[in-house]
PyMOL Python script that loads the backbone (N, CA, C, O; Angstrom):
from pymol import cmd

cmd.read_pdbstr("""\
ATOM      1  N   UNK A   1     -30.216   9.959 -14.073  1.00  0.00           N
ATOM      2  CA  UNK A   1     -30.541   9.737 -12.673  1.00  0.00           C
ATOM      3  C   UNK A   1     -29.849   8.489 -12.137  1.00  0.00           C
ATOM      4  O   UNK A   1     -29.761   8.255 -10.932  1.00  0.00           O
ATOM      5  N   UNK A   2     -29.411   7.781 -13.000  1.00  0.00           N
ATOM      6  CA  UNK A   2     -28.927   6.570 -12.664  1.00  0.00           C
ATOM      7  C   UNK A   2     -27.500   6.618 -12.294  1.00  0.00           C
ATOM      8  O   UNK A   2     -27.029   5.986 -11.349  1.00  0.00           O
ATOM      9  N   UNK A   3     -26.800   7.428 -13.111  1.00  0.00           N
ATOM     10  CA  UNK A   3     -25.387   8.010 -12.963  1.00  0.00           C
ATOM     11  C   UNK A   3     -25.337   8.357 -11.202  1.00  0.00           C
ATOM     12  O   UNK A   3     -24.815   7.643 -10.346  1.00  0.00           O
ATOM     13  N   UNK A   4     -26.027   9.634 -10.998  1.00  0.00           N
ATOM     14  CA  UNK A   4     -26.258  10.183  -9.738  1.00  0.00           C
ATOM     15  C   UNK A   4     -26.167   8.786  -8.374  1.00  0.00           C
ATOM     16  O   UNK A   4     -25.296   8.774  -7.504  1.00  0.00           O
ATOM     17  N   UNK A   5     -27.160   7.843  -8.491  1.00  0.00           N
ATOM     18  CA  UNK A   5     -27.676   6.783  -7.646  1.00  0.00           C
ATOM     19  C   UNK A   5     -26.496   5.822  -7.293  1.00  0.00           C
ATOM     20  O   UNK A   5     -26.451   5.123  -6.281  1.00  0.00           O
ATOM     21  N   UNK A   6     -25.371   5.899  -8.453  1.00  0.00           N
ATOM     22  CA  UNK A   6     -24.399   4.600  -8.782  1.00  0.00           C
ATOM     23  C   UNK A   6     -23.106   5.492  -8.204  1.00  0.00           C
ATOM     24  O   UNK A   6     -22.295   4.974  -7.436  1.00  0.00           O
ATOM     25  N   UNK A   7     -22.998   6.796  -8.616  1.00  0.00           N
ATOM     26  CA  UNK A   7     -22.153   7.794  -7.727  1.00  0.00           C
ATOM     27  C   UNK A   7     -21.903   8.200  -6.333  1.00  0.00           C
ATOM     28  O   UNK A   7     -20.839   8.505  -5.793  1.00  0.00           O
ATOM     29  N   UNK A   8     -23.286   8.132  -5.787  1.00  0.00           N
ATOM     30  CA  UNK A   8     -23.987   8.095  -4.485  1.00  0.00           C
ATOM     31  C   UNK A   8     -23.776   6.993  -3.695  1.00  0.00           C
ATOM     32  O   UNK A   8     -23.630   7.002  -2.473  1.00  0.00           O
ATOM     33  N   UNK A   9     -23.760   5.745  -4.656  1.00  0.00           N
ATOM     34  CA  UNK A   9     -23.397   4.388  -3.504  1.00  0.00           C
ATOM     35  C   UNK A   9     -21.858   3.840  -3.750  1.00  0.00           C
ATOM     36  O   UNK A   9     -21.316   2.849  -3.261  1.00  0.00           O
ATOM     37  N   UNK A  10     -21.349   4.795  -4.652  1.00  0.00           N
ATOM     38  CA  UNK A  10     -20.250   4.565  -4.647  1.00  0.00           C
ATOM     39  C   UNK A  10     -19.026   5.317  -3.439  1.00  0.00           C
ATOM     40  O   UNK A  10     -18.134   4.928  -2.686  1.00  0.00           O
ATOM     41  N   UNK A  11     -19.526   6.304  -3.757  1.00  0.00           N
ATOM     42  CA  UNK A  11     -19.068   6.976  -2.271  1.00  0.00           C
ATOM     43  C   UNK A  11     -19.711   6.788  -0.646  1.00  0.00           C
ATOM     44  O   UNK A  11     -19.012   6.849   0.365  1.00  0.00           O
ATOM     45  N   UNK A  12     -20.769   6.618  -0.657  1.00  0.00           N
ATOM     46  CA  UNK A  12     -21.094   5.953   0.734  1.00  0.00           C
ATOM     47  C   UNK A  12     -20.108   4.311   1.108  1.00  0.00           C
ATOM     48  O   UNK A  12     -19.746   3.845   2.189  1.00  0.00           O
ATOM     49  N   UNK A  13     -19.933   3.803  -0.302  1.00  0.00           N
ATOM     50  CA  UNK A  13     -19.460   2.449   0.352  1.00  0.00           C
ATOM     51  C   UNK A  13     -17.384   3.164   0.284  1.00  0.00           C
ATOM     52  O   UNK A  13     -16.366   2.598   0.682  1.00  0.00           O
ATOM     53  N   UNK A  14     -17.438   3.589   0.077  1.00  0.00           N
ATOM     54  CA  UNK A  14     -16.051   4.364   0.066  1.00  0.00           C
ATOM     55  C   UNK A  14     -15.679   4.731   1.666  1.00  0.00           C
ATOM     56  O   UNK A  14     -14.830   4.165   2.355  1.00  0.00           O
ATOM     57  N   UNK A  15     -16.621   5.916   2.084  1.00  0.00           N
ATOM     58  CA  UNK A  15     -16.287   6.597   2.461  1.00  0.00           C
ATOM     59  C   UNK A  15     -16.633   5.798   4.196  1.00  0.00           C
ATOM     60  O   UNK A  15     -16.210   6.254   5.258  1.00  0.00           O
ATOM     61  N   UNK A  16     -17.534   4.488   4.029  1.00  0.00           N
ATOM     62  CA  UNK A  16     -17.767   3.415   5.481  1.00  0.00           C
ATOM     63  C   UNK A  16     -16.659   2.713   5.336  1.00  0.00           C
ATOM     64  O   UNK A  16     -16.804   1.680   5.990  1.00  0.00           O
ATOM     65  N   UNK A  17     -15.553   2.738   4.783  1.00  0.00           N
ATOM     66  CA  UNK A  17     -14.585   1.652   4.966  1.00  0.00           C
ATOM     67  C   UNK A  17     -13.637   2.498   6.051  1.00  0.00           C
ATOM     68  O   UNK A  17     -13.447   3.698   6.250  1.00  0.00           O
ATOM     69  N   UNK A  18     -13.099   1.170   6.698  1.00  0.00           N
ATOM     70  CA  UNK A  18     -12.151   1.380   8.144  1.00  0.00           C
ATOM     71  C   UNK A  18     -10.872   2.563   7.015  1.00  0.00           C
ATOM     72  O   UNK A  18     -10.733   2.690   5.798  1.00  0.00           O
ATOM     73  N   UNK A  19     -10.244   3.144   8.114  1.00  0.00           N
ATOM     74  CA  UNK A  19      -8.954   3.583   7.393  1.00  0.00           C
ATOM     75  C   UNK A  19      -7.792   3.093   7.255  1.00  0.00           C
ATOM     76  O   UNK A  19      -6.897   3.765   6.743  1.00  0.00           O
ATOM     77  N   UNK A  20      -7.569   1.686   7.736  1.00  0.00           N
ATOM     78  CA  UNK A  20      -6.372   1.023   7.444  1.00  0.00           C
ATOM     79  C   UNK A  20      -7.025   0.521   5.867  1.00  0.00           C
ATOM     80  O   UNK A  20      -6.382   0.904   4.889  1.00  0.00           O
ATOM     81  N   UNK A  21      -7.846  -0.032   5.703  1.00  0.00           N
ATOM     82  CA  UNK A  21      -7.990  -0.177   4.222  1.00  0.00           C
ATOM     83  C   UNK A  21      -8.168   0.664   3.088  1.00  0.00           C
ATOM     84  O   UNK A  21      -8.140   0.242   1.932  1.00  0.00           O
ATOM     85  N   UNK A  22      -8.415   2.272   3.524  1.00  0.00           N
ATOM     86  CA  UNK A  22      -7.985   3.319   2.978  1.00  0.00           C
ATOM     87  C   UNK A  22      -6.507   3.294   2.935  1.00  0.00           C
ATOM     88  O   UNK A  22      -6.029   3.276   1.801  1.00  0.00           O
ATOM     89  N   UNK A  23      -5.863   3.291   3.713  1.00  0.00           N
ATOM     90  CA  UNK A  23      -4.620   3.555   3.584  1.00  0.00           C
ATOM     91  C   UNK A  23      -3.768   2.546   2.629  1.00  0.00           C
ATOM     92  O   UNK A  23      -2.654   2.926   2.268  1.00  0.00           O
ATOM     93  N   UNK A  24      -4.363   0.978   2.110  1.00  0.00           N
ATOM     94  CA  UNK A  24      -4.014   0.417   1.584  1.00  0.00           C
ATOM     95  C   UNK A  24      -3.897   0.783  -0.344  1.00  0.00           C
ATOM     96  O   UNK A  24      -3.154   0.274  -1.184  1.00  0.00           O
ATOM     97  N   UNK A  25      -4.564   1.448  -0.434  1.00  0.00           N
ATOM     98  CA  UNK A  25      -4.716   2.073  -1.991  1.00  0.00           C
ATOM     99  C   UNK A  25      -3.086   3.113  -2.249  1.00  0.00           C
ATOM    100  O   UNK A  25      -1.986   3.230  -1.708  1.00  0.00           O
ATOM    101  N   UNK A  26      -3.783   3.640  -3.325  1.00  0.00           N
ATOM    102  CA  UNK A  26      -3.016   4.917  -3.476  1.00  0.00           C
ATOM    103  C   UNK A  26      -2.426   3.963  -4.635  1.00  0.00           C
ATOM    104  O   UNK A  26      -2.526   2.836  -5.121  1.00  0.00           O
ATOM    105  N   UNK A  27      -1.640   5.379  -4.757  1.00  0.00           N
ATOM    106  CA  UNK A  27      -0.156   4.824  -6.100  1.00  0.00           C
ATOM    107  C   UNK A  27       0.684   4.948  -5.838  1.00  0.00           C
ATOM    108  O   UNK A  27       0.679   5.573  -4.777  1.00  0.00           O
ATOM    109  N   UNK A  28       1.977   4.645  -6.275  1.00  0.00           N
ATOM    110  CA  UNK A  28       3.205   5.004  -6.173  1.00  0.00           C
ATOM    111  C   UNK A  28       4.227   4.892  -7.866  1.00  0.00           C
ATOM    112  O   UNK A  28       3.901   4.274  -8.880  1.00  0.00           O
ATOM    113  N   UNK A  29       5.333   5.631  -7.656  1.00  0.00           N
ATOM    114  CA  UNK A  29       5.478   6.007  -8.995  1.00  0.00           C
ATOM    115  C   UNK A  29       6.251   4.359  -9.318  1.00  0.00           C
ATOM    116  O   UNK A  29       6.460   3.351  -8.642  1.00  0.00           O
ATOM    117  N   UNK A  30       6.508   4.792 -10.752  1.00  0.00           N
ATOM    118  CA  UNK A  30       7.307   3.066 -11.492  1.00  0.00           C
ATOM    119  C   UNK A  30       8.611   3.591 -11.084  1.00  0.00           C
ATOM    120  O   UNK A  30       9.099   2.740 -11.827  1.00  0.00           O
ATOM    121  N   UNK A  31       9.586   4.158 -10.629  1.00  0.00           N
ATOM    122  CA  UNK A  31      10.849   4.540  -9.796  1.00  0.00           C
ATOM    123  C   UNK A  31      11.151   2.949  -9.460  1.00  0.00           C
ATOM    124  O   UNK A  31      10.491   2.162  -8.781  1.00  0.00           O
ATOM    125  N   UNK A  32      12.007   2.820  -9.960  1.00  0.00           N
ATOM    126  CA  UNK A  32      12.972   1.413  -9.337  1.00  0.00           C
ATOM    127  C   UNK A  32      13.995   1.657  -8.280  1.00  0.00           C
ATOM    128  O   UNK A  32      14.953   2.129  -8.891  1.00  0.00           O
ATOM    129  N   UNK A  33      14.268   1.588  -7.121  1.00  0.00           N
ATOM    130  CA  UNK A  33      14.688   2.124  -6.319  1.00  0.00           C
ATOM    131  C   UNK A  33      14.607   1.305  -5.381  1.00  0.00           C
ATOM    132  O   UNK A  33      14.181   1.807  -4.340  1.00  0.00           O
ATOM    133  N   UNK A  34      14.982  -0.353  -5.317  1.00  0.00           N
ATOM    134  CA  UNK A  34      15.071  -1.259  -4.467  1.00  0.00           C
ATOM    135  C   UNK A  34      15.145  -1.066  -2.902  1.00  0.00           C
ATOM    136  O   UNK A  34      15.971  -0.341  -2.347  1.00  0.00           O
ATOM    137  N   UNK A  35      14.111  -1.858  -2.224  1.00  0.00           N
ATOM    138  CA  UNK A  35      14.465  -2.230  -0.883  1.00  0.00           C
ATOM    139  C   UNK A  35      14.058  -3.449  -0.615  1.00  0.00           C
ATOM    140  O   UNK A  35      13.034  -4.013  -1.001  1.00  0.00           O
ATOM    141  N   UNK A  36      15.154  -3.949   0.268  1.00  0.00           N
ATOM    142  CA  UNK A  36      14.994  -5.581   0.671  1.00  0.00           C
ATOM    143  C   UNK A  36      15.197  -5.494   1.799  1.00  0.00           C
ATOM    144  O   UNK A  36      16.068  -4.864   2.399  1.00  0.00           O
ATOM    145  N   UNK A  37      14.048  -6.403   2.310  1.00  0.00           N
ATOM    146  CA  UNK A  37      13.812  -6.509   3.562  1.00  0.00           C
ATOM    147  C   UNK A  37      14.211  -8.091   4.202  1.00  0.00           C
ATOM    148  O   UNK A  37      14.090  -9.115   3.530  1.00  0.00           O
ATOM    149  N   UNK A  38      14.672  -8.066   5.524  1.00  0.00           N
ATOM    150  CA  UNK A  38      14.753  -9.534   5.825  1.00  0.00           C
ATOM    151  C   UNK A  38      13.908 -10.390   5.495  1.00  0.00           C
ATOM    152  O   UNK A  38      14.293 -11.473   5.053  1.00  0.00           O
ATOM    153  N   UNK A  39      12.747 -10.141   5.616  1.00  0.00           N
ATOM    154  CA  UNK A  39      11.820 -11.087   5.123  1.00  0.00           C
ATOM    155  C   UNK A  39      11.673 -12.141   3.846  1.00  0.00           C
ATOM    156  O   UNK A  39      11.003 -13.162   3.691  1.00  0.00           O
ATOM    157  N   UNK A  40      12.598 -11.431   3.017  1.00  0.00           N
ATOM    158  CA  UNK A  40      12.633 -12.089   1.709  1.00  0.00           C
ATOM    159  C   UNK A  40      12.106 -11.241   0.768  1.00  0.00           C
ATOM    160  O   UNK A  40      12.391 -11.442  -0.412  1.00  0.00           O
ATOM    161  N   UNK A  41      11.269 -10.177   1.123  1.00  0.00           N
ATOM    162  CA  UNK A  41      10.876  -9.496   0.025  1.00  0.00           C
ATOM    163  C   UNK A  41      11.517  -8.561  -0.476  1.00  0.00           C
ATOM    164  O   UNK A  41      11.921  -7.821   0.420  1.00  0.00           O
ATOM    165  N   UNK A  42      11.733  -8.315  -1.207  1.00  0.00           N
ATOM    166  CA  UNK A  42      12.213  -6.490  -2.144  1.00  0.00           C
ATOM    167  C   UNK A  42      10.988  -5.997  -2.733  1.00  0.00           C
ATOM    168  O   UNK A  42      10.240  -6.609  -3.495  1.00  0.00           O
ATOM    169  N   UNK A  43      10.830  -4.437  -2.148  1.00  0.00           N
ATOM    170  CA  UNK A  43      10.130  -3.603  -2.794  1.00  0.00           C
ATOM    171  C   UNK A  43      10.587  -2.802  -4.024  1.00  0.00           C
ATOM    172  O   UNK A  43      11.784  -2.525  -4.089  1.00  0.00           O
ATOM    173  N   UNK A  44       9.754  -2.397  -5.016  1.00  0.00           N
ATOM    174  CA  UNK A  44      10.111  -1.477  -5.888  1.00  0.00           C
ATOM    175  C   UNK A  44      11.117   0.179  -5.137  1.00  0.00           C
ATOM    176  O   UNK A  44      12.207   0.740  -5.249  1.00  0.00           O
ATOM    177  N   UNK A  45      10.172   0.276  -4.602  1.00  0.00           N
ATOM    178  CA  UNK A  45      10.995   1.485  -3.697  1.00  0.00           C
ATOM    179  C   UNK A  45      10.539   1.551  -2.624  1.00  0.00           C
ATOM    180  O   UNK A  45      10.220   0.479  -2.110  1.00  0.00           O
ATOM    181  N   UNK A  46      10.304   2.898  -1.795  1.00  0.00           N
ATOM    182  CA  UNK A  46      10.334   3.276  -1.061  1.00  0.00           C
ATOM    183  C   UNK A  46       8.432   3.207  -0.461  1.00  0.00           C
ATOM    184  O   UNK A  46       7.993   2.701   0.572  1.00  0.00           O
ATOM    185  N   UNK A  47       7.563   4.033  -1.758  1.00  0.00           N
ATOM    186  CA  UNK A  47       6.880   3.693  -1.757  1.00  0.00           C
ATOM    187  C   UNK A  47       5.298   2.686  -1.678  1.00  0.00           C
ATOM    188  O   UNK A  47       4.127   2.866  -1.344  1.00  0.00           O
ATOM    189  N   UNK A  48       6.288   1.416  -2.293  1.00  0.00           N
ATOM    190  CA  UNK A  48       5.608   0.884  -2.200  1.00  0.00           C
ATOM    191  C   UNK A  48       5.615  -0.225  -0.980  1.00  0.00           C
ATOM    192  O   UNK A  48       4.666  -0.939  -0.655  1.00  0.00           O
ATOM    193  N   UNK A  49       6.983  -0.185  -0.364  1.00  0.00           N
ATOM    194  CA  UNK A  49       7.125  -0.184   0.924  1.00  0.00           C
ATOM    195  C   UNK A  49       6.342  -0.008   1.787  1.00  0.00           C
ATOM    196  O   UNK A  49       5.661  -0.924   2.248  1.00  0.00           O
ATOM    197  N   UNK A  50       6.284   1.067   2.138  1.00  0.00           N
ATOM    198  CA  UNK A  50       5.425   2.221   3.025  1.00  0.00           C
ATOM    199  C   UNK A  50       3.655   1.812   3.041  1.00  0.00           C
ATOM    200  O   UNK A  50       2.994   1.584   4.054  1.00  0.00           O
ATOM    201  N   UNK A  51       3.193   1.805   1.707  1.00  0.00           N
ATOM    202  CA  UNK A  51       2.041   0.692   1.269  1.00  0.00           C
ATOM    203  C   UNK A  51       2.194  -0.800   2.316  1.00  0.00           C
ATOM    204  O   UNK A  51       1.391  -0.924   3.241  1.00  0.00           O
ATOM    205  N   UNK A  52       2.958  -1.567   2.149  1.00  0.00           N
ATOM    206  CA  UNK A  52       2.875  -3.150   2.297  1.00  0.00           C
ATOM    207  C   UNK A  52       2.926  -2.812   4.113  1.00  0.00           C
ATOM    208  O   UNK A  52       2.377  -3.608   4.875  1.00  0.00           O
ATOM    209  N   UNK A  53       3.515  -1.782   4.556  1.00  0.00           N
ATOM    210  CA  UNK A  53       3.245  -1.735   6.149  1.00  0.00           C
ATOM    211  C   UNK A  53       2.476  -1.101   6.407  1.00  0.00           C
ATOM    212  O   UNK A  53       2.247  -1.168   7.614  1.00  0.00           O
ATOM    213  N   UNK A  54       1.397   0.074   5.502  1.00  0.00           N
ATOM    214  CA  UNK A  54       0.093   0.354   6.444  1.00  0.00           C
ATOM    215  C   UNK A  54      -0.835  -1.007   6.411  1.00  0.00           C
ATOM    216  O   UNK A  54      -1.317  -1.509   7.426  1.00  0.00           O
ATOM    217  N   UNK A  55      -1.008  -1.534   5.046  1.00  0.00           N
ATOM    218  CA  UNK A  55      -1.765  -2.640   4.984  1.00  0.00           C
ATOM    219  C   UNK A  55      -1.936  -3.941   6.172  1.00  0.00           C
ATOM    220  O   UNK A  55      -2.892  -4.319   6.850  1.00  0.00           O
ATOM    221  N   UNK A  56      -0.777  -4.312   6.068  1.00  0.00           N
ATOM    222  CA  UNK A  56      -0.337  -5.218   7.105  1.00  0.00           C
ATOM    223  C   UNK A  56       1.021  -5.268   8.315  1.00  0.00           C
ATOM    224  O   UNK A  56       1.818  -6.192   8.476  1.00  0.00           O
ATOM    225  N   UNK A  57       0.961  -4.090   8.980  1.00  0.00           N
ATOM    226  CA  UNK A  57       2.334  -4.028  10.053  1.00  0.00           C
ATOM    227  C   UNK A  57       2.572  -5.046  10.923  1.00  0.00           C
ATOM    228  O   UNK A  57       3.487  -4.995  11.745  1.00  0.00           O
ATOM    229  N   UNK A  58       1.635  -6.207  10.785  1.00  0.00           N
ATOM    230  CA  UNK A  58       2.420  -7.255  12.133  1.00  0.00           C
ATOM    231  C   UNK A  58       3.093  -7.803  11.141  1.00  0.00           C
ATOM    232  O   UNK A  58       4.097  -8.343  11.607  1.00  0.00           O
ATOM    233  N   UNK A  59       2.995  -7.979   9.489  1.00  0.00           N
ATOM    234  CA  UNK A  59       4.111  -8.759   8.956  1.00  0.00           C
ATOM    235  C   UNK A  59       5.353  -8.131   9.176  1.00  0.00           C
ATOM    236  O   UNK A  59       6.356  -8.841   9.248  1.00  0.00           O
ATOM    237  N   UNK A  60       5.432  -7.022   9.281  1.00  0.00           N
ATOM    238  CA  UNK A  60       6.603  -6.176   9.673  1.00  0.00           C
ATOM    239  C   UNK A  60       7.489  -6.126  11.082  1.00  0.00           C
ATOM    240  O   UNK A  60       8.446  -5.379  11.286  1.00  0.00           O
ATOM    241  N   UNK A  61       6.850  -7.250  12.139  1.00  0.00           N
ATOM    242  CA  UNK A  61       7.343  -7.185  13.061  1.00  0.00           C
ATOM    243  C   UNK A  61       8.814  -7.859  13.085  1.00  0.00           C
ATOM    244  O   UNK A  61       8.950  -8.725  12.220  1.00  0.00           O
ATOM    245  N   UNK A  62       9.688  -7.683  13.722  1.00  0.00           N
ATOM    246  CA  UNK A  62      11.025  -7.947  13.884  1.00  0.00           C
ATOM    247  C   UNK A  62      11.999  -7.839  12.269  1.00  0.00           C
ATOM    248  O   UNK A  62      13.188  -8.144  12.174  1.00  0.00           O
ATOM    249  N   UNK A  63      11.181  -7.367  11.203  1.00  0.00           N
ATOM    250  CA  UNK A  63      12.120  -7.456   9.931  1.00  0.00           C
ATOM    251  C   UNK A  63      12.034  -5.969   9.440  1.00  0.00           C
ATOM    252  O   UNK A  63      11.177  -5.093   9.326  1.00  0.00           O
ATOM    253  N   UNK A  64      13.644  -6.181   9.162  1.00  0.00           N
ATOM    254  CA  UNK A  64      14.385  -4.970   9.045  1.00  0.00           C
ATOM    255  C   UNK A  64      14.652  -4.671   7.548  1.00  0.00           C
ATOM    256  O   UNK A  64      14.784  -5.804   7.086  1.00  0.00           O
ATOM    257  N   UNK A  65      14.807  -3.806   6.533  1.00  0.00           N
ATOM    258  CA  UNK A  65      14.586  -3.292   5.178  1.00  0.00           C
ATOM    259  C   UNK A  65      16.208  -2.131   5.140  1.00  0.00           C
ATOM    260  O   UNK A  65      16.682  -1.365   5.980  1.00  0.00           O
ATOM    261  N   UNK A  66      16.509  -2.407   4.155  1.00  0.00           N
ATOM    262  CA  UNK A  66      17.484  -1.372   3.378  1.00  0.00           C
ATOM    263  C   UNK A  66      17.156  -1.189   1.991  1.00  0.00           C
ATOM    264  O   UNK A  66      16.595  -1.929   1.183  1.00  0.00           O
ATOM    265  N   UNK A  67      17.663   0.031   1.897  1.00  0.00           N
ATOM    266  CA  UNK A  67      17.586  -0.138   0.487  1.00  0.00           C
ATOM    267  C   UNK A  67      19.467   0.080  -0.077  1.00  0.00           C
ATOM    268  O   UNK A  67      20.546   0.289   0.477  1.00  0.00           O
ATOM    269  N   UNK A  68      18.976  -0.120  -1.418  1.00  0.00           N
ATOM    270  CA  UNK A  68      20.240  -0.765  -2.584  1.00  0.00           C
ATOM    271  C   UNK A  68      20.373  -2.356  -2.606  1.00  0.00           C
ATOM    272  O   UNK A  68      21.369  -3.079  -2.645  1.00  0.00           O
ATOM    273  N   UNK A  69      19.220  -2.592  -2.572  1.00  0.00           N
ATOM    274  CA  UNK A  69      19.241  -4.451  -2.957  1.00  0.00           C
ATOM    275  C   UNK A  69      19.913  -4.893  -4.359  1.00  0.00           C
ATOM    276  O   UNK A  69      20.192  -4.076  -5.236  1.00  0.00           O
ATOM    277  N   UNK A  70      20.092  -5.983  -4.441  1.00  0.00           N
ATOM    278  CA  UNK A  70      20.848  -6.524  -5.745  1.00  0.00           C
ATOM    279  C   UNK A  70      20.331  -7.466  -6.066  1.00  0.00           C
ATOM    280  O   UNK A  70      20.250  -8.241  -5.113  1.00  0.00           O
ATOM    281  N   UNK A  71      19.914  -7.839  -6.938  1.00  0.00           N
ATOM    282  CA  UNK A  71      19.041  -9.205  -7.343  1.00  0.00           C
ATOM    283  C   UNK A  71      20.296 -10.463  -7.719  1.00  0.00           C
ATOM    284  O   UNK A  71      19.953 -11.596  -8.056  1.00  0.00           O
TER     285      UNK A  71
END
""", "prot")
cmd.dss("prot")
cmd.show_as("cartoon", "prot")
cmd.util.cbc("prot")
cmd.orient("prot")
Protein backbone atom coordinates (compact mmCIF):
# COMPACT_ATOMS: atom_id res chain seq x y z
CA UNK A 1 0.00 0.00 0.00
CA UNK A 2 2.83 2.10 0.48
CA UNK A 3 4.27 1.51 -3.02
CA UNK A 4 0.72 2.67 -4.42
CA UNK A 5 0.74 6.14 -1.98
CA UNK A 6 4.61 6.98 -3.05
CA UNK A 7 3.51 6.25 -6.87
CA UNK A 8 0.48 8.40 -6.47
CA UNK A 9 2.48 11.45 -5.15
CA UNK A 10 4.89 10.87 -7.42
CA UNK A 11 2.89 11.51 -10.33
CA UNK A 12 0.65 14.22 -8.98
CA UNK A 13 3.91 16.21 -8.22
CA UNK A 14 4.98 15.33 -11.89
CA UNK A 15 2.23 15.89 -13.59
CA UNK A 16 1.58 19.96 -11.48
CA UNK A 17 4.81 21.03 -12.87
CA UNK A 18 4.71 24.06 -15.50
CA UNK A 19 5.74 22.61 -19.03
CA UNK A 20 8.77 24.52 -19.66
CA UNK A 21 10.25 22.44 -16.85
CA UNK A 22 8.86 19.39 -18.45
CA UNK A 23 10.42 20.20 -21.39
CA UNK A 24 13.71 20.54 -19.59
CA UNK A 25 14.25 16.62 -18.99
CA UNK A 26 14.40 14.00 -21.50
CA UNK A 27 17.59 12.37 -22.98
CA UNK A 28 19.54 12.67 -25.71
CA UNK A 29 21.84 10.15 -27.29
CA UNK A 30 26.02 10.15 -26.42
CA UNK A 31 26.36 11.13 -30.49
CA UNK A 32 29.23 13.63 -30.55
CA UNK A 33 28.21 15.86 -33.12
CA UNK A 34 29.43 19.38 -32.05
CA UNK A 35 27.70 22.72 -32.00
CA UNK A 36 29.16 26.00 -30.99
CA UNK A 37 27.43 28.68 -30.33
CA UNK A 38 28.55 32.40 -30.01
CA UNK A 39 28.08 32.34 -26.65
CA UNK A 40 31.01 30.33 -25.81
CA UNK A 41 29.34 27.21 -25.40
CA UNK A 42 29.54 23.90 -27.53
CA UNK A 43 26.94 21.40 -27.31
CA UNK A 44 27.35 17.68 -27.64
CA UNK A 45 24.95 17.80 -30.57
CA UNK A 46 22.08 18.76 -31.75
CA UNK A 47 20.13 17.47 -29.08
CA UNK A 48 21.26 18.60 -26.40
CA UNK A 49 21.11 21.93 -27.85
CA UNK A 50 17.54 21.95 -28.41
CA UNK A 51 17.36 20.97 -24.43
CA UNK A 52 19.57 24.17 -23.23
CA UNK A 53 16.87 26.46 -25.35
CA UNK A 54 13.59 25.02 -24.11
CA UNK A 55 15.03 25.36 -20.59
CA UNK A 56 16.25 28.77 -20.86
CA UNK A 57 15.56 30.79 -24.42
CA UNK A 58 16.39 34.36 -23.27
CA UNK A 59 20.01 32.95 -22.91
CA UNK A 60 19.60 32.35 -26.49
CA UNK A 61 18.81 35.74 -27.44
CA UNK A 62 21.02 37.36 -30.14
CA UNK A 63 23.53 34.08 -30.20
CA UNK A 64 23.90 32.22 -33.12
CA UNK A 65 25.13 28.18 -33.16
CA UNK A 66 26.71 26.03 -36.01
CA UNK A 67 27.60 23.01 -35.99
CA UNK A 68 31.23 21.31 -36.90
CA UNK A 69 33.00 23.04 -33.97
CA UNK A 70 36.70 22.26 -33.33
CA UNK A 71 38.05 22.32 -29.99
Amino acid sequence: MKFVAVIFAVVTVASSMPMEQQKCGGFCTAEYDPIKCTNGIVYGNACELAKAKDCNPRAFDGVTCSSGAQE
